[in-house]
C-alpha positions in Angstrom: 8.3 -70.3 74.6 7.5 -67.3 72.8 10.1 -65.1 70.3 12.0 -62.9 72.0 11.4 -59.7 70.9 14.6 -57.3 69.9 16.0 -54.6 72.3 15.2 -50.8 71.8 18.6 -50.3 71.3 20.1 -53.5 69.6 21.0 -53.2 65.5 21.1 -56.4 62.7 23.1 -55.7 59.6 22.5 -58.0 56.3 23.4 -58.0 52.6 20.9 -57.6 49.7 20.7 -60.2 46.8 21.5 -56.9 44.8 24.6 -57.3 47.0 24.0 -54.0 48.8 24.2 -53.7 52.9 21.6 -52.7 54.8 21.6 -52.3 58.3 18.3 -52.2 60.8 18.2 -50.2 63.8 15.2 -50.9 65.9 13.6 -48.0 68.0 10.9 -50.0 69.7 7.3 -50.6 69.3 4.3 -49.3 67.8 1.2 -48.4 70.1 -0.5 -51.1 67.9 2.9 -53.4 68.8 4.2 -53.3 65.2 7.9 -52.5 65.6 9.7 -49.4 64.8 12.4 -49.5 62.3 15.6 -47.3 61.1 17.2 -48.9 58.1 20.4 -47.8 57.0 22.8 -48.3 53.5 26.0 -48.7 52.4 28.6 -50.0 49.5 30.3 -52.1 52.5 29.3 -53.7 55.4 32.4 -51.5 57.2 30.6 -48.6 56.3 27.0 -49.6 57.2 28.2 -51.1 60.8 29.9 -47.3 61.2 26.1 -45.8 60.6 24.4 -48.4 62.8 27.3 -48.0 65.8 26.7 -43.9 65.3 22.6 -44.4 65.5 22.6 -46.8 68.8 25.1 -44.2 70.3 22.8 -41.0 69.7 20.1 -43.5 71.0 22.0 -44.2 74.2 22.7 -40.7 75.1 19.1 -39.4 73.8 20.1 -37.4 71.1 18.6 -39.5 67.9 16.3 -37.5 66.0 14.3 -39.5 63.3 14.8 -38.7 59.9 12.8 -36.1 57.9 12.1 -34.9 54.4 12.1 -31.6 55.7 15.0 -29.4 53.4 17.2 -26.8 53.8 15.2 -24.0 52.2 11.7 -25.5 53.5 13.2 -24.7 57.1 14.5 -21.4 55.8 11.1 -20.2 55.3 9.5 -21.5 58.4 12.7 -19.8 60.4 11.8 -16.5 58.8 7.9 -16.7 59.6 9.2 -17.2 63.2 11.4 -14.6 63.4 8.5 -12.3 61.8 7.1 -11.1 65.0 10.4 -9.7 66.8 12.1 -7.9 63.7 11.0 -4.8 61.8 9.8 -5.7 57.9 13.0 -4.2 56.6 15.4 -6.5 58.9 13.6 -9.5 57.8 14.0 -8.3 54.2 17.7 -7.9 54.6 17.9 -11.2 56.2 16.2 -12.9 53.9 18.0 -11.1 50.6 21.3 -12.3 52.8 20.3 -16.2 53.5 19.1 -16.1 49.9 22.7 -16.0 48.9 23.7 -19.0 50.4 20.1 -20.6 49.9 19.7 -19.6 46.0 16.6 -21.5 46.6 15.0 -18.6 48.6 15.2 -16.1 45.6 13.5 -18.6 42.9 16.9 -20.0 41.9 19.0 -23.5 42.5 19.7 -26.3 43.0 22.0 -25.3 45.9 22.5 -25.6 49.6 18.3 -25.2 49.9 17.8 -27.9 48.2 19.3 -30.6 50.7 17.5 -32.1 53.3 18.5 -30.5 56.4 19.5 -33.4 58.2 22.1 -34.1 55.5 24.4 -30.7 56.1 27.8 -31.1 57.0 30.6 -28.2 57.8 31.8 -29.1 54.5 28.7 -28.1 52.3 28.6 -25.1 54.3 32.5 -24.1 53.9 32.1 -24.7 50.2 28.7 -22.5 49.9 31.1 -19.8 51.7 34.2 -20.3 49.2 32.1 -20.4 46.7 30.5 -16.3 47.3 34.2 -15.7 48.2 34.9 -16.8 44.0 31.6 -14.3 42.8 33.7 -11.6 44.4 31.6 -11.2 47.9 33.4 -9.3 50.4 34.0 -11.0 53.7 31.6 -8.7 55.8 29.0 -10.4 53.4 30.2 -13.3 54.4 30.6 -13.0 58.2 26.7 -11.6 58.2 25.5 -14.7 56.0 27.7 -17.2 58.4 26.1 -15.3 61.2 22.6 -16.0 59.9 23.3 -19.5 58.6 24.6 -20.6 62.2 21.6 -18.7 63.7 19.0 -20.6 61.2 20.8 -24.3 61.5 20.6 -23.1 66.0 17.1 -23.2 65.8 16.5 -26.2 64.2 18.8 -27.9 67.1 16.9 -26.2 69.5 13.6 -27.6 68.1 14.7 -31.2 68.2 14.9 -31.4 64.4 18.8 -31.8 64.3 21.2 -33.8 66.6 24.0 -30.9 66.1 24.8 -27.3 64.1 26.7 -28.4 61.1 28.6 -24.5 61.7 29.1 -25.3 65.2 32.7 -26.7 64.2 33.3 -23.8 61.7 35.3 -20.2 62.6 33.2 -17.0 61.1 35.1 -15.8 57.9 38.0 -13.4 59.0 37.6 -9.8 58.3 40.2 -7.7 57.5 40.9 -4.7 59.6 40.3 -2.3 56.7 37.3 -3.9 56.7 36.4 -3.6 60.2 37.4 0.7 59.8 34.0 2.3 61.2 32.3 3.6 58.7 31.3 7.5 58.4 27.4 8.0 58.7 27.7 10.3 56.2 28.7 13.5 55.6 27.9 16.9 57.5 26.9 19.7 56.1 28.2 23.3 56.6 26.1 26.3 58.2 26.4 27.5 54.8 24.6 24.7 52.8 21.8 24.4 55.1 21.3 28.0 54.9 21.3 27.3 51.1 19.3 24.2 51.1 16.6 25.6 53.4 16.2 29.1 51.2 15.6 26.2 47.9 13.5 24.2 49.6 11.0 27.4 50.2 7.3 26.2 49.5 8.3 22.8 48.4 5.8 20.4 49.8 8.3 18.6 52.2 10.1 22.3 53.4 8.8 20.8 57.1 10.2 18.0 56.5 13.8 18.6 56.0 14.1 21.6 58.4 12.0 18.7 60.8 15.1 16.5 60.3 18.0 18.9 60.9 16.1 20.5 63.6 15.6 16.8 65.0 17.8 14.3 64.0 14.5 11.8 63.1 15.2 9.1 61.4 13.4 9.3 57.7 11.2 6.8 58.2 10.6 7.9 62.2 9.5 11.5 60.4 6.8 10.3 57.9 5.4 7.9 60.4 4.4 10.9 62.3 0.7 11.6 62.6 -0.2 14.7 64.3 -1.5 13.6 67.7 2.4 12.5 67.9 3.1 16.2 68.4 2.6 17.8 71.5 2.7 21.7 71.3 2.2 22.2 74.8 5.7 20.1 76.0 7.3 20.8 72.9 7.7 17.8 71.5 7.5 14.9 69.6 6.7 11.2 70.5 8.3 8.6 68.1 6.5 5.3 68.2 6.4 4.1 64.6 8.0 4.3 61.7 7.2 4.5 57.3 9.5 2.6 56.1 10.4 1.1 52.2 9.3 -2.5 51.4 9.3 -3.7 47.5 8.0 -0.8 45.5 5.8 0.4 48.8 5.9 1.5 52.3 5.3 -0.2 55.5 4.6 0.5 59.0 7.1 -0.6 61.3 7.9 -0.3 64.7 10.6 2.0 65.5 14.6 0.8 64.8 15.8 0.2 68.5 13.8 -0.2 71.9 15.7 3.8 72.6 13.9 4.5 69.4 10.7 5.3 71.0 11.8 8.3 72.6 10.4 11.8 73.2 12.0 14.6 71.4 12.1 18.1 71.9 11.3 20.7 69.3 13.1 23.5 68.5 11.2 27.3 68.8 11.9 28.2 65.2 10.2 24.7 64.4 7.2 24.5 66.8 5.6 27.5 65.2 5.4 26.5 61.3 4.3 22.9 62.7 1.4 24.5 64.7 0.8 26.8 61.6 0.2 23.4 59.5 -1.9 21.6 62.3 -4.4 24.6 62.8 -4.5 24.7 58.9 -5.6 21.0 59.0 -7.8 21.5 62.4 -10.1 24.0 60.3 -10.4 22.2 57.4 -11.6 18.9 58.8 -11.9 19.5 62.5 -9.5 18.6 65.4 -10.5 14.7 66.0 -10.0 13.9 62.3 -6.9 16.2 62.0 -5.1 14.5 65.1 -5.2 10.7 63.7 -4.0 12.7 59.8 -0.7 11.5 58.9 1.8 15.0 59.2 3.6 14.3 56.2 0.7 12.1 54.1 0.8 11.2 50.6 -1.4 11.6 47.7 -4.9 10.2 48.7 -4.0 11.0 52.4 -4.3 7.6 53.5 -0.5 6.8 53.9 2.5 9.0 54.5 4.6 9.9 51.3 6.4 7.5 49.4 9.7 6.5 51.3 11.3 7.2 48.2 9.8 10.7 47.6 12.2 13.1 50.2 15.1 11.0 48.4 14.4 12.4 44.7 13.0 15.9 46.3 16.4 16.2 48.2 18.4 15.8 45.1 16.8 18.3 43.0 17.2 20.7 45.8 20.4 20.3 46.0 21.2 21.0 42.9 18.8 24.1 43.4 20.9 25.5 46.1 24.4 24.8 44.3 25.9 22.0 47.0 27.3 18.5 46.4 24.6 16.3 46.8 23.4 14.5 50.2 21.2 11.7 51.8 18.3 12.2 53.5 20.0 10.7 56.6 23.0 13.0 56.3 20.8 15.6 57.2 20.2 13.3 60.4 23.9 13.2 60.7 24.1 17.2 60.5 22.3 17.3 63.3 24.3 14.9 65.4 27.4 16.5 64.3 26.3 20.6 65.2 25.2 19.3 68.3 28.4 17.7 69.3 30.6 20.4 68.1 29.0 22.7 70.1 29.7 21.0 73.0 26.2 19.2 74.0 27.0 15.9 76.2 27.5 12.7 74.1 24.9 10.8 76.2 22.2 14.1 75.6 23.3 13.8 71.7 22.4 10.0 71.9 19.6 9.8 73.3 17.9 12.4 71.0 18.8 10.3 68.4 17.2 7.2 69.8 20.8 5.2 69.5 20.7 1.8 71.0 23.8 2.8 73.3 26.2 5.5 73.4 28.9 3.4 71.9 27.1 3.8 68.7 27.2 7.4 69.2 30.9 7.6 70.2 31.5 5.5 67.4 29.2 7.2 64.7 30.6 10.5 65.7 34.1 9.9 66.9 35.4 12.5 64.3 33.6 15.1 65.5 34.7 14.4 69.0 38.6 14.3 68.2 38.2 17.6 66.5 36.8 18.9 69.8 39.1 17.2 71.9 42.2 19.4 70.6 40.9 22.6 72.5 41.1 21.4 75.5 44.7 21.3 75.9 45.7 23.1 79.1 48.4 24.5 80.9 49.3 23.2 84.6 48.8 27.0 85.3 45.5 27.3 83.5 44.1 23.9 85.5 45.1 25.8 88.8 43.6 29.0 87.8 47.1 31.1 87.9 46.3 31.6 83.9 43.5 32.3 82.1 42.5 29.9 80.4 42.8 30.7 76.5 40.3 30.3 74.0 39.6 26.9 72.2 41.2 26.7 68.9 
């Protein structure tokens, strides 16, 4: 009678002669018949039959994965190429400068938590890389994004079959405070006054269209030197945003634009449409219309890119200082815009959408300030409501 050969799921546990335990899971055969083998160690034959018990049970329910070599920052990378097509170059940056301080191993340092094979990763390697970013002084909104992206990275691999489980599935997200949670200003708004000022400085300087295009606007930075002149239509009076010039390493990229709303069609001001058909017909005679329709509107020095991202950002300064005001961002001048709007009464949703916001609650929240300001002049009488007043001016 011939050997009867072991059960898929059956397990044998022995002891070395260097007195070790070793315990042999078998996972069935070969296409060639040879058998397939798990073998698992341990100090103790307790401990060993606990990994062999574990291994037949995530056989039994179908949810052993076979060991791999495969580590922590190896899968790190491979997340990020796959994430590549769906996020713009600077998101991918930022999530990669924010996994990098978890995974040390991503920025060319270590050994850390990048270093470990993936399948080895427990909550507790994961709680200590946490406390340990708490100790260099991180904040816990750091924290809470790099948890975020951690969970997200370890999801993935679940999904793909090459872990049983997400070693943060059993973790909480690190509290943060409510101080912490405060919305943030934008930025700060300028006065009528200091964009009167700013505007008279910035008189012949090379990016004057720029900045008046930006509080006339609201475009994003970015949104504004990706422009090329066939994005401008001067018969509809207005602009089409559909791509964006935006910083990466000591260069620009081209990106798509910030939010799906971002691709939006704006509407230019009268006071802007003339000098920006002044600078197209300038361009149309000197190298004809087809060539001057694909030229960037804002291009650099050999015209074959836009300006340096980093260009409006020094110019701005020195302006500033020109015109005798505190010094802003370029995207405050964004946030002017938003903020002028509002307070003169243009509908939140009209406000948003110029902006290319990804929903009004961005707006609300973005601008709240503005609104509560407004909101105090509209306190009524019962008499005023019914019309037996007149209604007094807003204060």
């Amino acid at each position: 009678m011939g050997r009867k050969r072991r059960g898929r799921n059956e397990g044998s546990i022995y002891r070395r002669k260097d007195g070790r335990w070793v315990g042999q899971i078998h996972l069935g055969y070969n296409e060639d018949g040879k058998p397939k083998r798990r073998y698992l160690y341990g100090r103790t034959r307790k401990e060993v039959a606990e990994k062999v018990i574990s291994a037949l049970a995530e056989l039994n329910k179908g949810t052993y994965i076979p060991p791999h070599p495969l580590t922590v920052a190896d899968w790190a990378e491979e997340w990020l190429k796959l994430k590549e097509p769906e996020l713009r170059p600077k998101t991918l940056q930022l999530y990669r400068q924010e996994l990098g301080l978890a995974i040390p191993e991503l920025r060319g340092e270590g050994p850390g938590l990048g270093s470990m094979r993936l399948q080895e990763v427990k909550p507790l390697h994961i709680q200590a890389t946490l406390h340990t970013l708490a100790q260099e002084g991180y904040v816990e909104r750091t924290l809470r994004k790099v948890f975020i992206l951690l969970k997200a990275l370890f999801e993935e691999a679940v999904r793909l079959e090459l872990l049983a489980r997400n070693p943060l599935a059993s973790l909480r997200p690190p509290r943060v405070s409510s101080k912490e949670e405060a919305p943030r200003k934008a930025g700060r708004t300028l006065e009528p006054s200091e964009v009167r000022a700013l505007l008279e400085a910035a008189q012949g300087h090379p990016l004057e269209l720029f900045f008046r295009l930006l509080l006339s606007t609201g475009l994003r930075k970015g949104e504004a030197l990706g422009l090329k002149w066939k994005d401008v239509d001067f018969e509809r009076g207005e602009i089409h945003v559909s791509r964006a010039w935006v910083k990466l390493g000591a260069g620009g990229l081209l990106s798509s634009p910030k939010t799906p709303r971002s691709r939006r069609a704006v509407p230019i001001p009268i006071d802007l449409l003339h000098p920006l058909r002044a600078h197209y017909e300038a361009r149309v005679l000197a190298v004809g219309e087809e060539a001057a329709r694909e030229e960037w509107v804002f291009p650099g020095e050999d015209g074959e890119d836009p300006v340096h991202p980093d260009y409006p950002n020094h110019a701005l300064r020195r302006l500033c200082e020109k015109a005798g005001i505190p010094p802003v961002r370029v995207h405050d001048l964004r946030h002017t815009y938003g903020s002028l709007l509002l307070a003169r009464g243009v509908p939140l949703e009209v406000v948003s959408e110029r902006l290319g916001h990804a929903s009004y609650e961005i707006t609300l929240r973005v601008y709240r300030h503005v609104l509560e300001e407004e909101r105090r002049g509209y306190v009524l009488t019962l008499a005023e409501m019914i019309g037996e007043e007149p209604s007094r001016p807003q204060a």
